[in-house]
NUPA-255197 format. One record per atom (N, C-alpha, C): atom name; x, y, z. Coordinates in Angstrom, 1 decimal. Each point is the difference from the previous one (the first is absolute). Example, Ala and Ser with C-alpha at 12.3 -4.5 7.8 and 13.67 -1.06 7.14 Angstrom:
<kefis>
[kefi N,[13.2,-5.7,7.8]]
[kefi CA,[-0.9,1.2,0.0]]
[kefi C,[0.9,1.2,0.0]]
[kefi N,[-0.4,1.1,-0.7]]
[kefi CA,[0.9,1.1,0.0]]
[kefi C,[-0.8,1.1,0.8]]
</kefis>
This chain:
<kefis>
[kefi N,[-150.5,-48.9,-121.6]]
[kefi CA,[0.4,-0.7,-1.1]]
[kefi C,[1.2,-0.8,0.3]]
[kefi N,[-0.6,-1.5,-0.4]]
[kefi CA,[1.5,-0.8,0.3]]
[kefi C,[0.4,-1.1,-1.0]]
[kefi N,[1.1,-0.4,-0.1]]
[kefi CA,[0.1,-1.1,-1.0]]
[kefi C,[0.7,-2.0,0.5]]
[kefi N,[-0.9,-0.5,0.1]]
[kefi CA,[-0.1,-1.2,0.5]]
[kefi C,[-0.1,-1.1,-1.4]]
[kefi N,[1.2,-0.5,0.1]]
[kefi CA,[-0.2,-1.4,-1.2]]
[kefi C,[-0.1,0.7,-1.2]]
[kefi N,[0.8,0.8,-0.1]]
[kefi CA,[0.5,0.4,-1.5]]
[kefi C,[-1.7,1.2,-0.4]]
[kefi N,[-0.7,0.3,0.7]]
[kefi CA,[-1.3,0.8,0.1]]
[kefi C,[-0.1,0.9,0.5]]
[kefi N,[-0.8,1.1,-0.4]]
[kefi CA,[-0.1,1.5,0.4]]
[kefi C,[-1.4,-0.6,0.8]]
[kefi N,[-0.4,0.6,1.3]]
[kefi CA,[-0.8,0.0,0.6]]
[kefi C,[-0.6,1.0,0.9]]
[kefi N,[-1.0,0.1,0.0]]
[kefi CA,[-0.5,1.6,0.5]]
[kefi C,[-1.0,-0.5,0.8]]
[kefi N,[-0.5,0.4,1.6]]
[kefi CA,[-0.7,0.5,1.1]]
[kefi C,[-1.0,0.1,-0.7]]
[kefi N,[-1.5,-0.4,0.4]]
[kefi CA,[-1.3,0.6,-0.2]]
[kefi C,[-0.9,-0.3,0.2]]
[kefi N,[-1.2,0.1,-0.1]]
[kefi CA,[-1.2,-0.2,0.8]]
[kefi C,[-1.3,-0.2,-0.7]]
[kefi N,[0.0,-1.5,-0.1]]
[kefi CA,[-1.0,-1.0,-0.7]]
[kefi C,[-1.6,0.6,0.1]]
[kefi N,[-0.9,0.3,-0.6]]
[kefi CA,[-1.1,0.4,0.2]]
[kefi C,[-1.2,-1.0,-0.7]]
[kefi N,[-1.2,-0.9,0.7]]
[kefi CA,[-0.5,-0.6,-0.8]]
[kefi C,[-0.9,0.1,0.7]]
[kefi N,[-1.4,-0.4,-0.7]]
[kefi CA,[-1.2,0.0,0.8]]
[kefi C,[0.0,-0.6,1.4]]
[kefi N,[0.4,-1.4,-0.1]]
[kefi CA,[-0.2,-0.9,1.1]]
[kefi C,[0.7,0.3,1.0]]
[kefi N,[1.1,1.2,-0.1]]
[kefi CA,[1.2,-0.1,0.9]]
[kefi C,[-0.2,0.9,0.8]]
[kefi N,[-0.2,0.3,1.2]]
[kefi CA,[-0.3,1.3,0.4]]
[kefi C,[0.7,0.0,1.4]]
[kefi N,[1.3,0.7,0.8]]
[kefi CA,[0.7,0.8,-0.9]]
[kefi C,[0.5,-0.1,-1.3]]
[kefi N,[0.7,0.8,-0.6]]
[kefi CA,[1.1,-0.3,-1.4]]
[kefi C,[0.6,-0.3,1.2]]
[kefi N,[1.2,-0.9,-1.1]]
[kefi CA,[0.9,-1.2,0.2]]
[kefi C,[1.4,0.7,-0.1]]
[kefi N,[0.4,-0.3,0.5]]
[kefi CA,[1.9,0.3,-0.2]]
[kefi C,[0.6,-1.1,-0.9]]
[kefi N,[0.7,0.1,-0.8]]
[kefi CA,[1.2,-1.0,-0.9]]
[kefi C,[0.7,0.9,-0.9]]
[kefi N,[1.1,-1.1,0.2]]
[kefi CA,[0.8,0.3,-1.2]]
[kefi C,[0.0,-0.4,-1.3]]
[kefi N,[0.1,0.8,-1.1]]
[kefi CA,[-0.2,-0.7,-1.3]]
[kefi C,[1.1,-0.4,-0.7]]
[kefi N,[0.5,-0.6,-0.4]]
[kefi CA,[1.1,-0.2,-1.0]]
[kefi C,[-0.3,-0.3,-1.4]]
[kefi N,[0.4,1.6,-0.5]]
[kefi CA,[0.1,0.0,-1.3]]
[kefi C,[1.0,-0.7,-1.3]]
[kefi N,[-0.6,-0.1,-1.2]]
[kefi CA,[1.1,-0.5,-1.4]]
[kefi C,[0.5,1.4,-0.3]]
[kefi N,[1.1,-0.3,-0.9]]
[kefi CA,[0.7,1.0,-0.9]]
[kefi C,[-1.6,1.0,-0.6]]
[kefi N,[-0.7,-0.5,-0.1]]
[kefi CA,[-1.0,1.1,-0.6]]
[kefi C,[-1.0,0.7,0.9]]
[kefi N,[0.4,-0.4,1.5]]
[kefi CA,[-0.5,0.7,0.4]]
[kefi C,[-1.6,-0.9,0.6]]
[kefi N,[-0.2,-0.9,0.0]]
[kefi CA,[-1.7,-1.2,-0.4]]
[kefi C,[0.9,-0.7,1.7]]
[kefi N,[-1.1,0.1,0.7]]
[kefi CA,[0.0,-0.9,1.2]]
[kefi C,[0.0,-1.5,-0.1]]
[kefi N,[1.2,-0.5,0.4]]
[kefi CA,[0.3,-1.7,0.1]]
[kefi C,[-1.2,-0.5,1.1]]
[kefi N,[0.2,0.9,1.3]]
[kefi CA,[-0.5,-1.0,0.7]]
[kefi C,[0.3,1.6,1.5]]
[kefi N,[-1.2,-1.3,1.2]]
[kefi CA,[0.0,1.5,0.8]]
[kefi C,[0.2,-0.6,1.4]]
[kefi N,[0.7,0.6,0.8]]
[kefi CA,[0.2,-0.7,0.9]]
[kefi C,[-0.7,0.7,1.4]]
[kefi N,[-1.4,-0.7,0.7]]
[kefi CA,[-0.5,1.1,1.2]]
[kefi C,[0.7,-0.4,0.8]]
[kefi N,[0.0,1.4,1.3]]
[kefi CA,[0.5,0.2,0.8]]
[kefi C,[-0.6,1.0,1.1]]
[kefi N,[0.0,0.0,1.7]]
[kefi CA,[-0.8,0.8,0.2]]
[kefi C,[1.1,0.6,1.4]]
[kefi N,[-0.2,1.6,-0.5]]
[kefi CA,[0.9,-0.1,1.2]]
[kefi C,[-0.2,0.8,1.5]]
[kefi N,[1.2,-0.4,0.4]]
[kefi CA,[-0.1,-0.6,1.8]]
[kefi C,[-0.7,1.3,0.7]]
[kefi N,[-0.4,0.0,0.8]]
[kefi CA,[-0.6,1.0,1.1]]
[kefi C,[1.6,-0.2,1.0]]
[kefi N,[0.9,1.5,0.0]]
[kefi CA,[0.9,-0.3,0.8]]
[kefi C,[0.1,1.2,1.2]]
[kefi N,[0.0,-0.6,0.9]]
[kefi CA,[0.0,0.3,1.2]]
[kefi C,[0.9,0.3,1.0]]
[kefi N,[1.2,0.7,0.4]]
[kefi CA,[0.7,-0.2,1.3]]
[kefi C,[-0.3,0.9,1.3]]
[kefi N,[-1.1,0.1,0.2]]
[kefi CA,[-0.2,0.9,1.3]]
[kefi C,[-1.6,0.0,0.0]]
[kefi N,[-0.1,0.2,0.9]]
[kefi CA,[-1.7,0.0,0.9]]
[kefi C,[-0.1,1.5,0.1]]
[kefi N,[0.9,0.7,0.1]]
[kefi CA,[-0.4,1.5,0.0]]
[kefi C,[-0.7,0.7,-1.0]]
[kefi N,[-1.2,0.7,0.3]]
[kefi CA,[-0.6,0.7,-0.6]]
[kefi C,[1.0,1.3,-0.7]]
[kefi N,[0.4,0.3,0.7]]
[kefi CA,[0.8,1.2,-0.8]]
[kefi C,[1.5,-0.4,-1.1]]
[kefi N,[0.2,-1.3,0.1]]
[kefi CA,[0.0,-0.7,-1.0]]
[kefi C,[0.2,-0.3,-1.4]]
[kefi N,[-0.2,0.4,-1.1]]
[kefi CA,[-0.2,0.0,-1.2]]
[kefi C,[1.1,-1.3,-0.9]]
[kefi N,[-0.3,-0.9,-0.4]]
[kefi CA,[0.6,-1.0,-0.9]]
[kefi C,[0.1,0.2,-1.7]]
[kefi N,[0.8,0.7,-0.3]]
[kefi CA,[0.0,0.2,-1.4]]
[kefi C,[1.2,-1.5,-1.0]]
[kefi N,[-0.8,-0.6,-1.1]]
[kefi CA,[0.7,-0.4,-0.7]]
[kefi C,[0.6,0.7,-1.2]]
[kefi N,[1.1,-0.2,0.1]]
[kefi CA,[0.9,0.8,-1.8]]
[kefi C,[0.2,-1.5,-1.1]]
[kefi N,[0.7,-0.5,0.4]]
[kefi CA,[0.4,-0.8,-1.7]]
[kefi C,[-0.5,-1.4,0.3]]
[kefi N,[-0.1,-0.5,-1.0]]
[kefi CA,[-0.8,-1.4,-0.1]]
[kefi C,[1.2,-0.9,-0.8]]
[kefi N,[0.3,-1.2,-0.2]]
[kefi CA,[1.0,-0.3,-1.0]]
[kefi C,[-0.8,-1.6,0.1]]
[kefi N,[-0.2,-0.6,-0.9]]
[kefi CA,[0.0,-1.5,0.1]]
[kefi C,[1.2,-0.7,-0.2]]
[kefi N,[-0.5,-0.9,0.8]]
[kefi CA,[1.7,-0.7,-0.1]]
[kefi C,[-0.3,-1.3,-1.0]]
[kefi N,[-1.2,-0.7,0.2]]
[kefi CA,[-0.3,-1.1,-0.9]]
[kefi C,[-1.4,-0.1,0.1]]
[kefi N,[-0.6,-0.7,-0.6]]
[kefi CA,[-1.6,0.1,-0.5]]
[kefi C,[-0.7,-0.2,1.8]]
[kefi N,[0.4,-0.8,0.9]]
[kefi CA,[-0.1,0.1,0.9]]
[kefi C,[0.1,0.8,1.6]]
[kefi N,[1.1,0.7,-0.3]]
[kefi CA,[0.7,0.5,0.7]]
[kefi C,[0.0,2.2,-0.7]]
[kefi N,[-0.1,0.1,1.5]]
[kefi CA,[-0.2,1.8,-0.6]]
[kefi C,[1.2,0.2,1.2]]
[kefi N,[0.2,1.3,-0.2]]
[kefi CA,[1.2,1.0,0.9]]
[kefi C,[-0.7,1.7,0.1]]
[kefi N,[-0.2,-0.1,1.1]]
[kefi CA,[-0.5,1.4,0.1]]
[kefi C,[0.9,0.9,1.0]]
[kefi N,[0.2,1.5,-0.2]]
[kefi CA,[0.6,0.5,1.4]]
[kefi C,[-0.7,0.9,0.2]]
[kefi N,[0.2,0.2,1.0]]
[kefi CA,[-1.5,1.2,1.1]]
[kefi C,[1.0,0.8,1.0]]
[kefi N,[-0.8,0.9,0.4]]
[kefi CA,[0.6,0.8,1.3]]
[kefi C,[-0.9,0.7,0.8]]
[kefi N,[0.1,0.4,0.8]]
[kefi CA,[-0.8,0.6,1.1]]
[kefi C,[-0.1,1.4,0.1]]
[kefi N,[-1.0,0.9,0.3]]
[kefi CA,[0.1,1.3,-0.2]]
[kefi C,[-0.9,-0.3,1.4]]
[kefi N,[0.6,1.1,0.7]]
[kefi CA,[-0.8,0.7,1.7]]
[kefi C,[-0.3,1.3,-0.2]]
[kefi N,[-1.6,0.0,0.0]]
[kefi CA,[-0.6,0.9,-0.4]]
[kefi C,[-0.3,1.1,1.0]]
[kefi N,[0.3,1.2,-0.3]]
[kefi CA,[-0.3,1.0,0.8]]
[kefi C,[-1.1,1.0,0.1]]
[kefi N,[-0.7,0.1,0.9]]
[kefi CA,[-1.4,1.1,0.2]]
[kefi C,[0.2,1.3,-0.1]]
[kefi N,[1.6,0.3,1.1]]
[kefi CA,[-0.3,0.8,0.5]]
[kefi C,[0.7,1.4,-1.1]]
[kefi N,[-0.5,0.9,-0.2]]
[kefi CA,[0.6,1.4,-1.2]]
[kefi C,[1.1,-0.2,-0.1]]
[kefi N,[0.5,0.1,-1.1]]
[kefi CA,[1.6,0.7,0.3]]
[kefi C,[1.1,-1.2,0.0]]
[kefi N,[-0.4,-1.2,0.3]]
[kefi CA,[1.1,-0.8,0.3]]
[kefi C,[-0.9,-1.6,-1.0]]
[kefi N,[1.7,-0.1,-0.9]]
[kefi CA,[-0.5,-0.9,-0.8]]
[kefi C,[0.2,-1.2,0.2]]
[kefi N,[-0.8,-0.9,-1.2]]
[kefi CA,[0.1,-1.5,0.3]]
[kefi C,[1.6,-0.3,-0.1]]
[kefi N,[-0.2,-1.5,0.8]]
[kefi CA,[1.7,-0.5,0.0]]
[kefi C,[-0.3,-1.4,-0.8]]
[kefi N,[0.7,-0.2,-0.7]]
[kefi CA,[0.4,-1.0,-0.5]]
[kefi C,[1.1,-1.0,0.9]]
[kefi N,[-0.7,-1.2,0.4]]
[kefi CA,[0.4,-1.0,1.2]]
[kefi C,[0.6,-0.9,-1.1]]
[kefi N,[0.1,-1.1,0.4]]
[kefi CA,[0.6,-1.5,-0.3]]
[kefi C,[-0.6,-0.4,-1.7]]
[kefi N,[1.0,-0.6,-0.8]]
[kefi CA,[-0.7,-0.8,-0.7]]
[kefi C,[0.8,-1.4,0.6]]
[kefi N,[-0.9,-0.7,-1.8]]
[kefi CA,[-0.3,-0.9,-0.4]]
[kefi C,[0.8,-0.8,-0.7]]
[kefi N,[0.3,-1.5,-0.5]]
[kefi CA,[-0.2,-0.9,-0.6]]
[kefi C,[-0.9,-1.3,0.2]]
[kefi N,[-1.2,0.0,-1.2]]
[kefi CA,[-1.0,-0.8,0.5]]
[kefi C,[-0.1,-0.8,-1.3]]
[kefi N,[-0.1,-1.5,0.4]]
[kefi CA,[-0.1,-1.2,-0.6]]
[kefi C,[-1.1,-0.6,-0.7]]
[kefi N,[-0.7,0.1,-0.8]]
[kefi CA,[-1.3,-0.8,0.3]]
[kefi C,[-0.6,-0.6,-1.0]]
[kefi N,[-1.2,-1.4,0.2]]
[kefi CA,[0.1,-0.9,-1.1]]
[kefi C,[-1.1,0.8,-0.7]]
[kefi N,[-0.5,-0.6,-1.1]]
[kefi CA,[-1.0,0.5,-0.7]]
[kefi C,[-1.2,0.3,0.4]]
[kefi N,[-0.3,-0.6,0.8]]
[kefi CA,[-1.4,0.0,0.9]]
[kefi C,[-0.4,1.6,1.0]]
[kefi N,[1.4,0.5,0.0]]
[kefi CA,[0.0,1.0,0.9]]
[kefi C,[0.8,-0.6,1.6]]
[kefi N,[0.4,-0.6,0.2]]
[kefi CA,[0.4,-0.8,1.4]]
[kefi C,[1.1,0.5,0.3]]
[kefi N,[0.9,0.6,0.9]]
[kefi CA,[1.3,0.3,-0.3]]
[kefi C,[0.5,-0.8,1.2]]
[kefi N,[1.1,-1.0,-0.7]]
[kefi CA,[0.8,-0.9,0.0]]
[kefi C,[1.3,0.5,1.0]]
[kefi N,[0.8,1.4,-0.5]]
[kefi CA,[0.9,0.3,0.7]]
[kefi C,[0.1,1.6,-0.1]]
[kefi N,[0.3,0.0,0.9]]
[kefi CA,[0.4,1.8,0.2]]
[kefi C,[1.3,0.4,0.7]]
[kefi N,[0.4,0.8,-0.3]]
[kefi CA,[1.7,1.1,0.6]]
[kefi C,[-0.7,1.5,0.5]]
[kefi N,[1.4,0.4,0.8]]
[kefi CA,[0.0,1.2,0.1]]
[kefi C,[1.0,0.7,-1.3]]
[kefi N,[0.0,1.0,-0.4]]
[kefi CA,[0.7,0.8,-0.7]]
[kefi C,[0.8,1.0,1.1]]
[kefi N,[1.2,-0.4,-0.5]]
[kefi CA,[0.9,1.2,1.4]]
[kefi C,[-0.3,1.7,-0.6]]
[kefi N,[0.1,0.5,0.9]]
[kefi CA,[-0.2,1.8,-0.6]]
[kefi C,[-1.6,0.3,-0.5]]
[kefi N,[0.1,1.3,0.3]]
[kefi CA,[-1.0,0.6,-0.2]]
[kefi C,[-0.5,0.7,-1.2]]
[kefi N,[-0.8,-0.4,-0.8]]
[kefi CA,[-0.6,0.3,-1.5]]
[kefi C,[-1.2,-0.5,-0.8]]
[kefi N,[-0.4,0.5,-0.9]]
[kefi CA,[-1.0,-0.6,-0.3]]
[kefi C,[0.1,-1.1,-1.2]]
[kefi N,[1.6,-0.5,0.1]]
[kefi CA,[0.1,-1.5,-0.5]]
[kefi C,[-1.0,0.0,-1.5]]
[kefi N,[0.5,1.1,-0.6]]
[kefi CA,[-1.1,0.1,-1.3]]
[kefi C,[0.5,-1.2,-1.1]]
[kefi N,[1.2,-0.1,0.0]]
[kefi CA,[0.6,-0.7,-1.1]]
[kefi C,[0.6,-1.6,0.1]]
[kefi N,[0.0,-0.7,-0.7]]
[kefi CA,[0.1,-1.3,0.3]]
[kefi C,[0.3,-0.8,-1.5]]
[kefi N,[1.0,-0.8,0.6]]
[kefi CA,[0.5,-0.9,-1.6]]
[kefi C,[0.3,-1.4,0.7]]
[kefi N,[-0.1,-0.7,-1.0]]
[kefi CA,[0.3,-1.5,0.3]]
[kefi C,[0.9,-0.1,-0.6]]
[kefi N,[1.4,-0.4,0.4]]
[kefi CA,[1.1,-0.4,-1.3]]
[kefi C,[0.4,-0.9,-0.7]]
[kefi N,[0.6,-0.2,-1.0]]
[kefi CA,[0.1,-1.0,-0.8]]
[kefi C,[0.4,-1.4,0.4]]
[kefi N,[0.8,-0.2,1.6]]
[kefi CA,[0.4,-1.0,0.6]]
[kefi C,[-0.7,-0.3,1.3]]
[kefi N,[-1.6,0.3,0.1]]
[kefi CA,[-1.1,-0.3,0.5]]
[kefi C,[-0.3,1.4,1.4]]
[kefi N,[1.5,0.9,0.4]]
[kefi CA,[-0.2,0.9,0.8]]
[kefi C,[-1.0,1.2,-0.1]]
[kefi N,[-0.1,0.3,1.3]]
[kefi CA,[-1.1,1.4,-0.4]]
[kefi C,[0.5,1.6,0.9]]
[kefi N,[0.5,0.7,-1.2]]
[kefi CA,[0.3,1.3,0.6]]
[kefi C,[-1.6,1.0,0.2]]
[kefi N,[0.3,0.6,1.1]]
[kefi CA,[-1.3,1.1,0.8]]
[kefi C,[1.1,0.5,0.2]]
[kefi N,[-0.9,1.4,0.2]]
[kefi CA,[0.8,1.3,0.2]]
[kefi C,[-0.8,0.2,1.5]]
[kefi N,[0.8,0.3,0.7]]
[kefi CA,[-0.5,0.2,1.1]]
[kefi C,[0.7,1.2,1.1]]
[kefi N,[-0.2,1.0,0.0]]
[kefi CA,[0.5,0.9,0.8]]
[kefi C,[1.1,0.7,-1.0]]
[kefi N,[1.0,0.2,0.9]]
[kefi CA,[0.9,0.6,-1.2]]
[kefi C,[1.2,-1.0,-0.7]]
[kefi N,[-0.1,-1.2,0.0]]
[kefi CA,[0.2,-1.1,0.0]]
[kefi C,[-0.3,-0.9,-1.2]]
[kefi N,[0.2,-0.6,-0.7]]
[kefi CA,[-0.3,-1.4,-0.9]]
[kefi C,[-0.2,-1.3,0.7]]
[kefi N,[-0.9,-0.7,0.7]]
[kefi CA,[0.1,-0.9,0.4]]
[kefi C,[-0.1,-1.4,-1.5]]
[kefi N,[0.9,-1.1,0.9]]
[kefi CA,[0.0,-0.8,-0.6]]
[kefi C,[-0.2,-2.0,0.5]]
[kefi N,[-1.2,-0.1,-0.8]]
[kefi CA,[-0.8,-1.4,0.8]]
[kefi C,[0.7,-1.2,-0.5]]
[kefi N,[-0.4,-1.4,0.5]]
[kefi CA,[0.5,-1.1,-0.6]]
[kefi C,[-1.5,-0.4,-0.6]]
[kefi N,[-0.4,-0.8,-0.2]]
[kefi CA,[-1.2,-0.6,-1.1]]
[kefi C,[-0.7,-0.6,1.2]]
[kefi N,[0.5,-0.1,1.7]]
[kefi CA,[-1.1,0.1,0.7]]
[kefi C,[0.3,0.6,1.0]]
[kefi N,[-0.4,1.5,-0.6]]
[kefi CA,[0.1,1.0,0.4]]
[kefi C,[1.2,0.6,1.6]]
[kefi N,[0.9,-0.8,-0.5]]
[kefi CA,[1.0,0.4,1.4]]
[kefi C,[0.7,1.2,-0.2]]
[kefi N,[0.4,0.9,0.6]]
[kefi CA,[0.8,0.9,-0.3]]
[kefi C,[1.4,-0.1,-0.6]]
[kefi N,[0.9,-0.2,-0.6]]
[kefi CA,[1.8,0.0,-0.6]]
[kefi C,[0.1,0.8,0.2]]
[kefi N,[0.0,1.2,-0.5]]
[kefi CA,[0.5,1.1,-0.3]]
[kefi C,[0.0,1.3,-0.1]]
[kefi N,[0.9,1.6,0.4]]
[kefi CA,[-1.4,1.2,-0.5]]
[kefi C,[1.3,0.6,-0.4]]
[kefi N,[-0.6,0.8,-1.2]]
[kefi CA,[1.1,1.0,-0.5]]
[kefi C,[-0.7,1.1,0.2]]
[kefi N,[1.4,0.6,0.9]]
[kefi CA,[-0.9,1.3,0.2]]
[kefi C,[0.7,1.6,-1.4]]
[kefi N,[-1.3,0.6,0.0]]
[kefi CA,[0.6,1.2,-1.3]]
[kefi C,[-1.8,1.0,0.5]]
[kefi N,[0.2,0.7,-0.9]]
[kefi CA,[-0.6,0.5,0.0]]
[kefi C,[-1.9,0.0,-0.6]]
[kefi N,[0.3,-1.4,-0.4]]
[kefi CA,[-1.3,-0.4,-1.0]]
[kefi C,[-1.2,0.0,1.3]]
[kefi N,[-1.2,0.8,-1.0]]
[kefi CA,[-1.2,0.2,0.5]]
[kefi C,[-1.5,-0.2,-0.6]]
[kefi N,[0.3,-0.9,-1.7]]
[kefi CA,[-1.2,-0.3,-0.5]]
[kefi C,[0.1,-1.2,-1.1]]
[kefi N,[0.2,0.1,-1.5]]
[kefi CA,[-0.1,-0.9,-0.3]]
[kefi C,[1.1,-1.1,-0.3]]
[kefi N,[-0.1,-1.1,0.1]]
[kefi CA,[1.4,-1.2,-0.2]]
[kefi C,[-0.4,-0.2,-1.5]]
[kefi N,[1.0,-0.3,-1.2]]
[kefi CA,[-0.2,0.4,-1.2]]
[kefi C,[1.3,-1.5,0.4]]
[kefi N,[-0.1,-1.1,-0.9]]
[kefi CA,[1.1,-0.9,-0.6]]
[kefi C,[0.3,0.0,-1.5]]
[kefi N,[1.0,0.1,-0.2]]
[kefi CA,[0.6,0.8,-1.7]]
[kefi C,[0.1,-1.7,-0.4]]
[kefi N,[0.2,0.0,-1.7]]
[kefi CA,[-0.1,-1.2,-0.4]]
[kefi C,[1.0,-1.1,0.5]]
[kefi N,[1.1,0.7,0.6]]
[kefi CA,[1.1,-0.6,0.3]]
[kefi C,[0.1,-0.6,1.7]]
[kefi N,[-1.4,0.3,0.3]]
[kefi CA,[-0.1,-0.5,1.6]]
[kefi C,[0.1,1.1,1.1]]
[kefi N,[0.3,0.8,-0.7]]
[kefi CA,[0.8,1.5,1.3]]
[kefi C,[-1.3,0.3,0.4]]
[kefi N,[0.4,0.4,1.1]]
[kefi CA,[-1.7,0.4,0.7]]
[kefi C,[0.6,1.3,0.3]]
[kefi N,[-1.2,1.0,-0.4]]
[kefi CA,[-0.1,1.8,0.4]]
[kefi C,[-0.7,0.3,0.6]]
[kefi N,[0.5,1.1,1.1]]
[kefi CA,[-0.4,0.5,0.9]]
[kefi C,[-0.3,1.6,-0.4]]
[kefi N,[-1.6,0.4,-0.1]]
[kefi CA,[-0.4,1.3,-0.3]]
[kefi C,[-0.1,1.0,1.4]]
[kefi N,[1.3,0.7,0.1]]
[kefi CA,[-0.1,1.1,1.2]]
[kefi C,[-0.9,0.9,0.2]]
[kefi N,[0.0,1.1,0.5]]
[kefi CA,[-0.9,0.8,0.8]]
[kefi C,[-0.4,0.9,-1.1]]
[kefi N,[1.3,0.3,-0.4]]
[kefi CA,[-0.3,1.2,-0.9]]
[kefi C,[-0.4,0.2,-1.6]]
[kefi N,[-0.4,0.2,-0.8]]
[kefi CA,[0.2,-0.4,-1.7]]
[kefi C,[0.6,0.0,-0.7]]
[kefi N,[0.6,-1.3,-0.4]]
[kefi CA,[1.1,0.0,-1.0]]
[kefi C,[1.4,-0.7,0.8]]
[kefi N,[-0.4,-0.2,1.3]]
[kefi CA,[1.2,-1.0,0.7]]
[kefi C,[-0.4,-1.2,0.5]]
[kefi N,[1.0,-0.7,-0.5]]
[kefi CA,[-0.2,-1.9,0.2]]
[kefi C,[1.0,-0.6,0.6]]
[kefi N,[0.0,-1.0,0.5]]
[kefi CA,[1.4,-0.4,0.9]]
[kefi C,[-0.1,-1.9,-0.6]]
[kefi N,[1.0,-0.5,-0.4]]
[kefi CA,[-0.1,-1.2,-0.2]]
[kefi C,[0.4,-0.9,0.6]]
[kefi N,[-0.2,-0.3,0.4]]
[kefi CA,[0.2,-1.0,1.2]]
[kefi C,[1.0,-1.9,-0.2]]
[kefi N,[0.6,-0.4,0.9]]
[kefi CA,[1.1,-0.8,-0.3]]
[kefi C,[-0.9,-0.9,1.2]]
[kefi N,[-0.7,-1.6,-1.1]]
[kefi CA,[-0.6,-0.8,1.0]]
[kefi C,[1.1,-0.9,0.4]]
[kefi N,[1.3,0.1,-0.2]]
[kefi CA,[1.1,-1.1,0.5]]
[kefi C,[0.5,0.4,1.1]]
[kefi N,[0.5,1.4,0.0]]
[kefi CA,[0.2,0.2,1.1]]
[kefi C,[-0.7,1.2,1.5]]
[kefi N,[-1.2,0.0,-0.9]]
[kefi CA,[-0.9,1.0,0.6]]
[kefi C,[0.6,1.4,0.3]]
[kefi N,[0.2,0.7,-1.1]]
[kefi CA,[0.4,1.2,0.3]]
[kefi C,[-0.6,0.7,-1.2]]
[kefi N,[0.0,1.3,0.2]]
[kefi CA,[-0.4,1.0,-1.4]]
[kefi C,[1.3,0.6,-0.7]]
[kefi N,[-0.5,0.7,-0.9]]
[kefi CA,[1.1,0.8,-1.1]]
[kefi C,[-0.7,1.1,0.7]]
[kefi N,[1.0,1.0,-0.4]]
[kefi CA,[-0.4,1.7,0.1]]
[kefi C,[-1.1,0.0,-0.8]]
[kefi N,[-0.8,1.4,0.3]]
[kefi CA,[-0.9,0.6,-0.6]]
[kefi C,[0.2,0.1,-1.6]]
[kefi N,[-0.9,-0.7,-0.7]]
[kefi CA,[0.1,0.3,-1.6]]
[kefi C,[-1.1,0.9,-0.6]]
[kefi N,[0.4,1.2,-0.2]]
[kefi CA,[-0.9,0.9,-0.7]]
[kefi C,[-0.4,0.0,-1.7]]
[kefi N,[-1.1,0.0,-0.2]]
[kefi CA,[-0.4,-0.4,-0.8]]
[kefi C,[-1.3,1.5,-0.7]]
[kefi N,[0.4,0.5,-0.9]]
[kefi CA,[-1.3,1.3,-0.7]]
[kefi C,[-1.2,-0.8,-0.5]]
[kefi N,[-0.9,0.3,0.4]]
[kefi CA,[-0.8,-0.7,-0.5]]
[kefi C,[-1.0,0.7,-1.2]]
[kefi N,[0.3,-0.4,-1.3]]
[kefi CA,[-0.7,0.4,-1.3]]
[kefi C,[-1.0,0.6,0.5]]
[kefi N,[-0.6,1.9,-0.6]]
[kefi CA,[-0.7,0.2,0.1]]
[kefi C,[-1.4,-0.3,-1.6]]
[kefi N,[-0.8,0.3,0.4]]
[kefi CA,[-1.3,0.1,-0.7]]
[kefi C,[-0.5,-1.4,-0.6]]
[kefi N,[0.4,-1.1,0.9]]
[kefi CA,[-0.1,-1.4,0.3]]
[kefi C,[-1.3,-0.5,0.0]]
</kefis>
């Protein structure tokens, strides 16, 4: 779910006779909820290794404009042998137009599975990446990383603050995009029978 041009817009998968696969687009909904209009999209087959053992997982998708998509991915090296688990290798920032083509790609410093991802209000893009906040420019260069404890979701409050959801339940770190640092741990109860 994302909001582009004053619109709520939701992911989903076109189904029609003639079409076969279903279709990927985004829809952008009115106040009531009635689809304006739909935007396809197909996405990328992403790849960074020839190794079979291997594994390319994508986590977040963000569009950046009717054109243009943002995906980030990571690598998992898969293990056979009993007893010893998979590793989670390298991610991602991956670029790509609508068609599926990807245009540009990064490394992500640190090691994670880069689950969470925001685009910010002055065109930047925070990933979480290791134990770390990474922070991009709008083509995709690295600036900045605050490091804290944050390990899943980036949450921006109405006021622009971007939060960082820690390890554990009920602690958040908020993060300072000016001068790339965090606040202490903010604990938070989280309402039961929700």
């Amino acid at each position: 779910v994302e909001f582009h041009d004053g619109m709520l817009c939701i992911h989903m998968r076109q189904d029609s006779e003639q079409q076969q696969p279903p279709q990927n687009c985004v829809a952008y909904l009115d106040t009531n909820g009635n689809i304006v209009k739909t935007v396809p999209y197909s996405v990328p087959i992403i790849k960074h290794s020839e190794r079979d053992d291997i594994l390319e997982v994508s986590r977040s998708r963000k569009m950046i404009d009717e054109n243009t998509f943002l995906y980030s991915s990571y690598t998992i090296i898969m293990h056979n042998t009993p007893g010893v688990a998979n590793e989670v290798d390298s991610g991602y920032l991956v670029l790509c137009d609508a068609a599926g083509n990807i245009v540009k790609e990064t490394l992500i410093p640190g090691y994670g599975t880069n689950s969470s991802m925001k685009q910010l209000n002055d065109g930047r893009i925070a990933v979480i990446g290791g134990e770390s906040v990474c922070i991009f420019d709008s083509e995709l260069n690295l600036i900045g990383q605050i490091e804290s404890g944050a390990k899943y979701n980036l949450q921006t409050t109405p006021l622009g603050e971007l939060i960082a959801e820690g390890q554990f339940e009920g602690n958040y770190y908020r993060l300072d995009l000016e001068n790339y640092a965090s606040s202490a741990e903010i604990r938070y109860q989280h309402p039961k029978n929700v």
